[in-house]
C-alpha positions as CSV (number, residue, x, y, z in Angstrom):
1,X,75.1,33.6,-18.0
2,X,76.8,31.5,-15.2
3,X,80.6,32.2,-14.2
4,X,81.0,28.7,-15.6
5,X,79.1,29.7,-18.8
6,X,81.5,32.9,-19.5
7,X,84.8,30.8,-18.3
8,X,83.5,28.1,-20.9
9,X,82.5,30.7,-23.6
10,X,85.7,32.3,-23.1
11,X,87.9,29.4,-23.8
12,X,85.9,28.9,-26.7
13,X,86.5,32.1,-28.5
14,X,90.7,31.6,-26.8
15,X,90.8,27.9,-29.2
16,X,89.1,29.6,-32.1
17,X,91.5,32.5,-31.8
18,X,94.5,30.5,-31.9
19,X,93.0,28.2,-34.7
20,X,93.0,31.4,-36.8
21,X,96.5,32.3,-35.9
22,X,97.5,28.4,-36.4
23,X,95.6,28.6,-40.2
24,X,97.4,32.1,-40.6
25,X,100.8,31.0,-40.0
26,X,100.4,27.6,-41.7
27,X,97.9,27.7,-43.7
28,X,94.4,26.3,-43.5
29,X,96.1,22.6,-43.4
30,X,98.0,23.4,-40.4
31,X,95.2,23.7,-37.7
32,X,96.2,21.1,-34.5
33,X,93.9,20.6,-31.8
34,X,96.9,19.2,-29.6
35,X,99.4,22.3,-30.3
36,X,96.1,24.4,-29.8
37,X,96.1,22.9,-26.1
38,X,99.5,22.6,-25.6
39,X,100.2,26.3,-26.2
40,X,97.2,27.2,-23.9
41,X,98.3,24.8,-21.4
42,X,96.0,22.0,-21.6
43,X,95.8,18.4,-22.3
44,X,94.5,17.4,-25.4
45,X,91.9,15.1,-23.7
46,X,90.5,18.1,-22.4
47,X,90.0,20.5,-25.7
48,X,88.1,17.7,-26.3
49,X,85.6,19.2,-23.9
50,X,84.8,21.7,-26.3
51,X,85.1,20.9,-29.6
52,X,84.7,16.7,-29.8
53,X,87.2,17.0,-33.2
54,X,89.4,19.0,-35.5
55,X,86.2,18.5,-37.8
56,X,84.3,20.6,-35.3
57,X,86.3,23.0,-34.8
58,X,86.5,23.5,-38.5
59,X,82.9,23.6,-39.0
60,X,82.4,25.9,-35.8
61,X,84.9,28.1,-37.6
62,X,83.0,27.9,-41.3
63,X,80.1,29.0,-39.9
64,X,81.3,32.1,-37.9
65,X,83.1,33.1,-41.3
66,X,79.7,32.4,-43.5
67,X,78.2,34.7,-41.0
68,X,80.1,37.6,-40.1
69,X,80.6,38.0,-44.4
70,X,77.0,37.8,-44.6
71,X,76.3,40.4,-41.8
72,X,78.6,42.8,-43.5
73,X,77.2,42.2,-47.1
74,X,73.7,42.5,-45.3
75,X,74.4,46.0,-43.7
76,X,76.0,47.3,-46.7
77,X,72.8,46.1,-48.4
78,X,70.5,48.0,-46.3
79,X,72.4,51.0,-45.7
80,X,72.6,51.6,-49.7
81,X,69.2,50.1,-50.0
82,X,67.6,53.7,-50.8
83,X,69.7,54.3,-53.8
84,X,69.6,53.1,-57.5
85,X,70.2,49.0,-58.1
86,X,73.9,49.6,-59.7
87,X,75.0,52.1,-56.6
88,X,73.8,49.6,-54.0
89,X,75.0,46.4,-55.7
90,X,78.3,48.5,-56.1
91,X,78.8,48.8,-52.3
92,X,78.3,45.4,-52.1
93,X,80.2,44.1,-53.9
94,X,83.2,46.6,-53.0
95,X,82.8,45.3,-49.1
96,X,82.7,41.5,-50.4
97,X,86.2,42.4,-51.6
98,X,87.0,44.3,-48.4
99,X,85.8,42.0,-46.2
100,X,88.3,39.5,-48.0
101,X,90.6,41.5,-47.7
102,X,91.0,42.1,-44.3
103,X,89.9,38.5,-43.2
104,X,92.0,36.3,-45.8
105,X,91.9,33.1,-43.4
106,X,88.3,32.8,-43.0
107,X,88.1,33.6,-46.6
108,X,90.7,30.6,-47.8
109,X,88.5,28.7,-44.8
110,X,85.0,29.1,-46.5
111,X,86.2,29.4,-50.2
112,X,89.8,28.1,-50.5
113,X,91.1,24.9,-51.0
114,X,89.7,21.9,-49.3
115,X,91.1,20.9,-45.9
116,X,92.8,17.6,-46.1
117,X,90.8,15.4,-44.6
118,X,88.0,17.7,-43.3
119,X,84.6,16.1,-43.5
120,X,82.2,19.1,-43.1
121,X,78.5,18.5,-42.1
122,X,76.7,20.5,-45.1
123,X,73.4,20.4,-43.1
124,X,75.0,22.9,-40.7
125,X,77.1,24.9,-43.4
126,X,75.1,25.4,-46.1
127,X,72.0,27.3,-44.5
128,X,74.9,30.2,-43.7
129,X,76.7,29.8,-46.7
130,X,73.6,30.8,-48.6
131,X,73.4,33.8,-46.5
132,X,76.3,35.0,-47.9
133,X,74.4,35.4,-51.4
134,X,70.9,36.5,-50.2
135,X,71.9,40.0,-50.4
136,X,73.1,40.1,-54.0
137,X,70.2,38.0,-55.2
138,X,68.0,40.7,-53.8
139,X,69.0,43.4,-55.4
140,X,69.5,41.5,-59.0
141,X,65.6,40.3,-58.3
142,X,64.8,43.9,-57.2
143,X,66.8,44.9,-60.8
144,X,64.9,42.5,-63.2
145,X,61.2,41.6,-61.8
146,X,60.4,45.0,-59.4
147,X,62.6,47.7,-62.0
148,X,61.8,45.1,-65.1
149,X,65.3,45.7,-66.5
150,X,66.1,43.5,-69.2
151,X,67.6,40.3,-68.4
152,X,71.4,40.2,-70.3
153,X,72.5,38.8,-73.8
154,X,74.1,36.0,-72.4
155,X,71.6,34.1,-70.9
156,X,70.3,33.2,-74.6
157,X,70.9,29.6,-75.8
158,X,72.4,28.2,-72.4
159,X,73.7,24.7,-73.3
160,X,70.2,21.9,-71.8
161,X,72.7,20.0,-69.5
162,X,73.7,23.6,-67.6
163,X,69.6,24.3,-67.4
164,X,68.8,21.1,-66.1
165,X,71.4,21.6,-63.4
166,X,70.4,25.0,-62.3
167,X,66.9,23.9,-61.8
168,X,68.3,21.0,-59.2
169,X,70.1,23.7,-57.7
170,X,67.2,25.9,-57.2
171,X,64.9,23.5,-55.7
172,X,68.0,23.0,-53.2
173,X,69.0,26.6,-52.4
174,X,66.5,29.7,-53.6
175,X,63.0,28.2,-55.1
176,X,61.8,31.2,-54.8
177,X,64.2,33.1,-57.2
178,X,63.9,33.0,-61.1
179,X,66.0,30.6,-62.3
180,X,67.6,33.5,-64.7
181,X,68.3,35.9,-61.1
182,X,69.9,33.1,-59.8
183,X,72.5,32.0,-62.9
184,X,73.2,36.0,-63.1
185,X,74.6,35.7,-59.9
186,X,76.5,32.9,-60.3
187,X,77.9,34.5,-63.3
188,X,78.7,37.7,-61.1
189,X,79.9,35.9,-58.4
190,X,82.4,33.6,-60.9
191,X,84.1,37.0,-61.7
192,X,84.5,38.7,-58.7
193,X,85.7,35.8,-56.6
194,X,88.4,34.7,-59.1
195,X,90.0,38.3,-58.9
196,X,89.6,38.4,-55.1
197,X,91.6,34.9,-54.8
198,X,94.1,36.1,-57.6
199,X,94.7,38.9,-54.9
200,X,95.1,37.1,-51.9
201,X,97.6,34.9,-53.3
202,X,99.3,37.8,-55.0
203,X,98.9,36.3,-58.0
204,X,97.1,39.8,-60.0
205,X,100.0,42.0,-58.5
206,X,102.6,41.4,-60.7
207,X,100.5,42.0,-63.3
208,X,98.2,44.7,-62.4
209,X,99.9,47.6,-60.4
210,X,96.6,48.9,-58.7
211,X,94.1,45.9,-57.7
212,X,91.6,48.3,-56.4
213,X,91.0,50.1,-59.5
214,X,91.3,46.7,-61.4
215,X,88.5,45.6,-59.2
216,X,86.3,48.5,-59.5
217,X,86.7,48.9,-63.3
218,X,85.6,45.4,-63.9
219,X,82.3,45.3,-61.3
220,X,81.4,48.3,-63.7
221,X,82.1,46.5,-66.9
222,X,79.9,43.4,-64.9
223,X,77.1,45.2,-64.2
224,X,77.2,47.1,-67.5
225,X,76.8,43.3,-69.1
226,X,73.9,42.4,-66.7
227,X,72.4,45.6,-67.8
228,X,72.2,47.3,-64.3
């Protein structure tokens, strides 16, 4: 890499870093590509030079997030990969909520409220986005088609509209996944991302004195349904 090359990569990851600590202080609404410059001590014209809008900066952002979850979800899977479904899918979903946890902004960024505004290009989003699930859907497929576990009670008698929906969605995201691996982990995913926002807006704390536990007792109770 060129001098100009790590000078340009450099101011890169300086914007991105202070877009974080814009979103953190403000919210995800907040982020200003002029107070980003001004506070590094550039022209606005010439943020411009790296990222041609707040919209690209936004995506640039979106997609680090989609990653750097995935990665973590990823090693988890593979470092538990040796050990019964319900252990590994466990770990999994215990650093999904970690990872959260200890990256709330790029969490509200990917899975929070939509940014006013923000038109995100999905072409570009949505291939990382899915990476995000791959690693649960492997181990639910490894669960019900290689282990042949029975696939849970409440998949019977799903309303025609809903089928007819997941089907479009598969052709769009996993067509190589059963159509029943793929609503059980909607299903899962529905439940453990409503207590994770709860958390993050403080919302369960009031209410629960120990998330953690909270947390862990109910991915048992989950998994239990989805007879892991």
């Amino acid at each position: 890499m060129t001098r100009r090359a790590k000078f340009r990569q450099i101011t890169i990851d300086e914007i991105k870093s202070l877009a974080r600590l814009q979103m953190a202080e403000g919210g995800t609404a907040s982020l200003s590509l002029n107070a980003i410059a001004k506070h590094m001590g550039m022209s606005g014209p010439a943020l411009y030079r790296y990222f041609e809008s707040r919209d690209a900066l936004i995506t640039a952002l979106i997609v680090e997030a989609y990653e750097a979850l995935a990665n973590a979800l990823e090693e988890t899977a593979a470092r538990f990969a040796d050990q019964p479904v319900r252990d590994c899918l466990r770990q999994v979903l215990l650093t999904y909520r970690r990872w959260a946890l200890d990256h709330p902004i790029d969490f509200q960024l990917i899975f929070g409220n939509p940014i006013p505004g923000y038109q995100g290009e999905e072409k570009i989003t949505a291939p990382t986005a899915g990476k995000v699930f791959a690693p649960i859907l492997k181990i639910l497929q490894r669960a019900y088609q290689q282990e042949n576990r029975p696939y849970p009670s409440f998949l019977e008698n799903l309303p025609p509209q809903l089928q007819v929906r997941l089907s479009h969605s598969m052709r769009e995201f996993q067509p190589s996944l059963p159509e029943k691996v793929v609503y059980i982990g909607i299903v899962g995913w529905y439940h453990i991302h409503g207590m994770i926002m709860l958390e993050l807006f403080n919302h369960i704390q009031p209410l629960i004195s120990d998330p953690a536990t909270f947390y862990s007792n109910e991915i048992e109770r989950l998994m239990d349904q989805m007879n892991l």
